[in-house]
VMD Tcl script that draws the C-alpha trace (Angstrom):
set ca {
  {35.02 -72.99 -24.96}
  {35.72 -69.52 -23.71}
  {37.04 -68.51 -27.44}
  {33.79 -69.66 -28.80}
  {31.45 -67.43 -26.15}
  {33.63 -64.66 -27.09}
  {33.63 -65.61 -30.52}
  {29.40 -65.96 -30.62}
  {29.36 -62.92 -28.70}
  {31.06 -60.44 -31.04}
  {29.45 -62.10 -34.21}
  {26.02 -61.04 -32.03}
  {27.26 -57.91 -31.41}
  {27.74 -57.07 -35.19}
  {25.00 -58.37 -36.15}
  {22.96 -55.93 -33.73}
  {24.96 -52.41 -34.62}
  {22.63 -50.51 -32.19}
  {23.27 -52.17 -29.54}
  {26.04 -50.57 -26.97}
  {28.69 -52.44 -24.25}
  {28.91 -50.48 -21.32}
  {31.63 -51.48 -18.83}
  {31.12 -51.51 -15.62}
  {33.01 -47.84 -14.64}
  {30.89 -46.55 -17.99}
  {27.74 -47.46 -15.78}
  {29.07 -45.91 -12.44}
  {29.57 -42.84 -14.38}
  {26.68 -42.37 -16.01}
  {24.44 -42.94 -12.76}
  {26.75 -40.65 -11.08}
  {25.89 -38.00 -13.90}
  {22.35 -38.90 -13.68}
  {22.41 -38.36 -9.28}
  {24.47 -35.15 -10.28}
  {22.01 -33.65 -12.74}
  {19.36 -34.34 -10.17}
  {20.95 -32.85 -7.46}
  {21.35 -29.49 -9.43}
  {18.23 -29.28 -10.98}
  {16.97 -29.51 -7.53}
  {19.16 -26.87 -6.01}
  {18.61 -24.17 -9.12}
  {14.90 -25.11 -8.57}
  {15.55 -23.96 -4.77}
  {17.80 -21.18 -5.90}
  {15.27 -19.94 -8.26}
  {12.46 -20.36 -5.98}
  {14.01 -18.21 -3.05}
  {15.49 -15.54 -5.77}
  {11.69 -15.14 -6.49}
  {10.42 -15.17 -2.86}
  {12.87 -12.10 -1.93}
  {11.50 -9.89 -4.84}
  {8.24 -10.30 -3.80}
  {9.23 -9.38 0.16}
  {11.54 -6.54 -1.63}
  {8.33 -5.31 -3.91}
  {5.74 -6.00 -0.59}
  {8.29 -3.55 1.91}
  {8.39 -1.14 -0.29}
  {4.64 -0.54 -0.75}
  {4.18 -1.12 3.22}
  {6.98 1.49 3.40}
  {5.07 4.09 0.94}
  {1.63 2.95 2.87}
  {2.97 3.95 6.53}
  {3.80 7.77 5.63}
  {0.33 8.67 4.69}
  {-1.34 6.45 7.21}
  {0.93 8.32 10.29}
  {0.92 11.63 8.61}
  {-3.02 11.39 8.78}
  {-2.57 10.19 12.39}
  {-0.68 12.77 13.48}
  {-2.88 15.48 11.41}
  {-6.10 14.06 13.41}
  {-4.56 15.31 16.83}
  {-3.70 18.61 15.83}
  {-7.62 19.30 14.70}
  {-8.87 20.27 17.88}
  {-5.69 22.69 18.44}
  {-6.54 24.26 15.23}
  {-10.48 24.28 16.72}
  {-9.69 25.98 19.64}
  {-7.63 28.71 17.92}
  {-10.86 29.53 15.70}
  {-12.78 29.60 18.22}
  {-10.37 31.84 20.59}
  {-10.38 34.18 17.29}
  {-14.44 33.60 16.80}
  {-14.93 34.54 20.60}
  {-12.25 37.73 20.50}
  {-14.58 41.14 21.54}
  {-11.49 43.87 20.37}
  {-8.79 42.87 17.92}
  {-5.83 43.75 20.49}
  {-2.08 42.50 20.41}
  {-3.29 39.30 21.90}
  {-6.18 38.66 19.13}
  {-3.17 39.08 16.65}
  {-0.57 36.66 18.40}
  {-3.62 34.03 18.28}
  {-4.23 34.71 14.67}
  {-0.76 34.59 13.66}
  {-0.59 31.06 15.40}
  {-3.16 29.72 13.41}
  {-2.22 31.15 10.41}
  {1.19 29.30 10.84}
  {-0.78 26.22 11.57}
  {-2.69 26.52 8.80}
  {0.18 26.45 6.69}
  {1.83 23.73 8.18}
  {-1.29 21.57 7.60}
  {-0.72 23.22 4.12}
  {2.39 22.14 3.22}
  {1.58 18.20 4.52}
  {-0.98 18.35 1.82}
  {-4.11 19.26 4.49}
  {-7.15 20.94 3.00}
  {-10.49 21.54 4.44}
  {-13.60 20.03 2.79}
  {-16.00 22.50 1.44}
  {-19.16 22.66 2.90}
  {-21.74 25.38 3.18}
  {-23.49 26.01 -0.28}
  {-22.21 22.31 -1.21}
  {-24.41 19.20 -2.14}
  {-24.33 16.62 0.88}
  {-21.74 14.12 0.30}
  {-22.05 11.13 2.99}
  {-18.13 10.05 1.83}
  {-17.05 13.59 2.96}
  {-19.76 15.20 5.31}
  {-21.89 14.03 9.01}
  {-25.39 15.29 8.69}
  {-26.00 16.59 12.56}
  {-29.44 17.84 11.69}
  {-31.71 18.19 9.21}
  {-34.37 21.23 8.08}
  {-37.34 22.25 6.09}
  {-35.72 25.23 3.95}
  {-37.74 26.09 0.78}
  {-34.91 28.62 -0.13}
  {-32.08 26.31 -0.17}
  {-31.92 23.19 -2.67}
  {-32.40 19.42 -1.72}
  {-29.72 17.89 -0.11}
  {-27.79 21.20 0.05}
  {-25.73 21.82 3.09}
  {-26.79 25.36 4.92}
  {-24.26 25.21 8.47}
  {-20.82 24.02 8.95}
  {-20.48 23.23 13.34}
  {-17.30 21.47 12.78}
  {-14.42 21.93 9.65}
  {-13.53 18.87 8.23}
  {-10.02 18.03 6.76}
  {-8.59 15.59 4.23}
  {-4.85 14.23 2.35}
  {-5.52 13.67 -1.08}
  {-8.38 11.56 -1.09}
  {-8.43 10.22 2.63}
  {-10.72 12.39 4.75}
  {-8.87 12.72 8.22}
  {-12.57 14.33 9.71}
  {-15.60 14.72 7.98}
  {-17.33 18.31 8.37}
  {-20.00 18.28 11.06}
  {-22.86 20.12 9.13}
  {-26.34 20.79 8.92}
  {-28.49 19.66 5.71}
  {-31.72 21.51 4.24}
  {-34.20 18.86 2.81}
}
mol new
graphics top color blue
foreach p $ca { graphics top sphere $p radius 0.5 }
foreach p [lrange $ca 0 end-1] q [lrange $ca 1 end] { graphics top cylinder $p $q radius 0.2 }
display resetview
């Protein structure tokens, strides 16, 4: 009787060319394969995912890195404005030009190129339109011989890097 299963079962078998017999250590294999294939498409997909995640903390410290210089240097620039005040005004103030009139003015002329060469330049006012991005209107007056919005007194300079304004000029407008 076995003969004849065996028998029935390879006339079945060639009679049905597509189908395949797998032994059992065929079947192990090929789920092992399939667990394996799994497995490492899951741990490229986690390889890939954190390969991505550190370029974009690479690419985000860098720009935070280029972002801080400016920021401090503008800091740092906004404390000094007073010093460089007080040396105009020690100069403005001055009765004789003596030795000590010319120590003063050669201490603000350094200053003035040290804000200089960190990119500092005042913002133009007197004889300028009013511009509310880089000027404080103070006060206002009724001047027929200046135009509208035109700026006729300066009280305070005003500074700026590039396009950041570190202090806007304290002025006075003619309407």
């Amino acid at each position: 009787m076995r003969r004849r299963n065996v028998k029935n079962a390879k006339q079945r078998v060639e009679s049905h060319p597509e189908l395949v017999i797998l032994n059992p250590k065929d079947l192990y294999l090929q789920k092992w394969e399939n667990e394996f294939q799994k497995k490492w498409q899951d741990v490229n997909e986690k390889y890939m995912r954190t390969l991505a995640e550190y370029d974009n903390y690479r690419k985000r410290t860098i720009k935070e890195k280029e972002s801080i210089y400016p920021e401090a240097k503008g800091v740092v620039v906004e404390k000094f404005l007073p010093v460089m005040d007080n040396f105009q005004r020690a100069l403005d103030s001055a009765e004789e030009k003596d030795a000590f009139y010319e120590g003063v003015a050669m201490v603000k002329k350094q200053m003035d190129e040290v804000l200089t060469a960190l990119g500092v330049e005042e913002i133009s006012a007197v004889g300028e339109e009013f511009n509310p991005e880089l000027h404080n209107a103070v006060m206002h007056i009724d001047d027929e011989e200046s135009g509208e919005n035109m700026i006729v007194e300066e009280f305070q300079k005003g500074y700026k890097i590039g396009d950041r304004v570190i202090r806007h000029s304290m002025v006075k407008v003619a309407n």
